[in-house]
N, C-alpha and C positions, 0 to 999 in steps of 0.2 A: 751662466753660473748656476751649480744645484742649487736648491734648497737645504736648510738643516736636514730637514726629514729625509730628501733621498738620500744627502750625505751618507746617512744611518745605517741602509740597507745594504748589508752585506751579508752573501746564502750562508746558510748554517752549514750545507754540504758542504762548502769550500773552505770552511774553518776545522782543524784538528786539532785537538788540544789533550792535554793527558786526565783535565778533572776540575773541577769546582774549586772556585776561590774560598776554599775551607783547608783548615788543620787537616794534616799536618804542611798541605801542599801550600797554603798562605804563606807560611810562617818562613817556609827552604827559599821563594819567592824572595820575600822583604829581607832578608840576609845575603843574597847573593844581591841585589839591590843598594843597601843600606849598610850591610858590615864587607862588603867587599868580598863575601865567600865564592870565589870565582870558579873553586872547584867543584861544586855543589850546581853551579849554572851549566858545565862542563856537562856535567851528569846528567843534566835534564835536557841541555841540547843531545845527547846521543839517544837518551830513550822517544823524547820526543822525534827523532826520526827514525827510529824503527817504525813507530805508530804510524808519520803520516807515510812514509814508503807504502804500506799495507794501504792506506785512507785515501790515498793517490794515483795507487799504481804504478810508481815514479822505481818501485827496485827492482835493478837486472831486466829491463825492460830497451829495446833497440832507438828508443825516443827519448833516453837518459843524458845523453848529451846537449839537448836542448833543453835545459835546465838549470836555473841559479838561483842561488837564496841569496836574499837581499834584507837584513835586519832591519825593523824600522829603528831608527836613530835616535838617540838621545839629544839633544840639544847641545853643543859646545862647551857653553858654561855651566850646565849642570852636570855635565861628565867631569870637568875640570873641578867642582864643588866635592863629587862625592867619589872622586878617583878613580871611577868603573865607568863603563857604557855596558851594564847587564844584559842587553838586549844582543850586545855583537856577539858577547862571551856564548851566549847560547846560540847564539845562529853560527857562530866558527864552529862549536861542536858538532852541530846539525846537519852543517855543509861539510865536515871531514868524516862524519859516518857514512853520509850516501854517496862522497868521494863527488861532490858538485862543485863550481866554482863558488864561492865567497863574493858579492859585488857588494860595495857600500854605496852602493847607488844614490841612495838620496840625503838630504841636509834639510833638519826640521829648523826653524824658526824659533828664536824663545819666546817662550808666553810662560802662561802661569801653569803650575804644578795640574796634571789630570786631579788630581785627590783629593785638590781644592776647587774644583769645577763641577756643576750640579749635572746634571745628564741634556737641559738644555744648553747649561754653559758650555757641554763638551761638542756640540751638537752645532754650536756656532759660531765653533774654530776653525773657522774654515783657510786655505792655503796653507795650511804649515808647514807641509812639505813640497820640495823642489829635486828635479832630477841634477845630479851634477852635472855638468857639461861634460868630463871627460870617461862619461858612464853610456852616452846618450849608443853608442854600437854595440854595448854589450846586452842592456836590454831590447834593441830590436831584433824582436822574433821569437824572443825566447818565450819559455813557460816560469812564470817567477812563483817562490817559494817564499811569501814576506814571513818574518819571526819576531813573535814578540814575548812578554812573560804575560802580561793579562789583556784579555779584552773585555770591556766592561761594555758601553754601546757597542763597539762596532766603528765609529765614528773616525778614530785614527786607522784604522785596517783601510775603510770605505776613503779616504784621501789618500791614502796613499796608492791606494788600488788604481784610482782614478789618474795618478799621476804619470804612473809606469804603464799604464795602458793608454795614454795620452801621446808619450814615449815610444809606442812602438810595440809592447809587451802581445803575444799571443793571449796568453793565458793568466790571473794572477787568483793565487789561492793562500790560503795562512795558517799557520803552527801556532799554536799560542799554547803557552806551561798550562794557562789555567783560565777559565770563564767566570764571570761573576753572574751568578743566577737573578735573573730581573724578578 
């Protein structure tokens, strides 16, 4: 089993993201989130993959078809809470601009909210995600495109990285709407 710390480490090249967890791009975030504005997440899934297409290499490229984006997950009950999973709505957008497959590959655990967790507490979440069983052929081999809206440590990107690579994954690299600057 990692440690927190190496949990942590995931390359800054391997992450794409469109800007800093600041206004205006905080705000479009917590509304596609929190008010359910799905068409706003629509939006930031397609521009978001224009950007990583270019940051990847992944468009119009003959190695395109070994390629799927895989959203990290929301948990069950908090989707069911707040009537969205933000994170798919951008990653379906993301995956039908670069014309990829869509896998909902893995299933997080509930725990407690990221937003309520300190950067150690995030750091020492460890297992929270799991591959689903009937994913387990469509990530072997491929290059995965995980999608999220923020990355703050790293921490959730770096498990889940390690799961789908655990899985079978060639390659795993990540889209994220927005960074929070440490």
């Amino acid at each position: 089993m990692q440690s927190p710390d190496e949990v942590a480490k995931f390359e800054t090249a391997d992450v794409c993201c469109l800007g800093l967890y600041t206004l205006p791009l905080s705000e479009i975030v917590l509304a596609v989130k929190k008010q359910r504005w799905s068409r706003a997440g629509t939006a930031l899934g397609k521009v978001l993959a224009r950007k990583a297409s270019i940051q990847f290499g992944v468009h119009d490229c003959a190695g395109a078809q070994n390629w799927i984006v895989v959203p990290i997950p929301t948990p069950f009950l908090r989707r069911v809470m707040r009537g969205i999973d933000h994170s798919d709505i951008i990653a379906s957008a993301f995956a039908n601009e670069l014309r990829f497959p869509l896998r909902r590959a893995l299933w997080q655990r509930f725990g407690r909210t990221q937003k309520t967790l300190n950067r150690s507490g995030r750091l020492q979440r460890l297992q929270r995600f799991a591959l689903r069983r009937w994913h387990v052929k469509s990530v072997l081999g491929k290059n995965v495109i995980l999608v999220d809206d923020i990355r703050t440590t790293g921490a959730t990107l770096s498990q889940a990285t390690q799961v789908l690579l655990n899985a079978g994954a060639t390659r795993v690299v990540a889209a994220v709407v927005c960074v929070v600057e440490k």
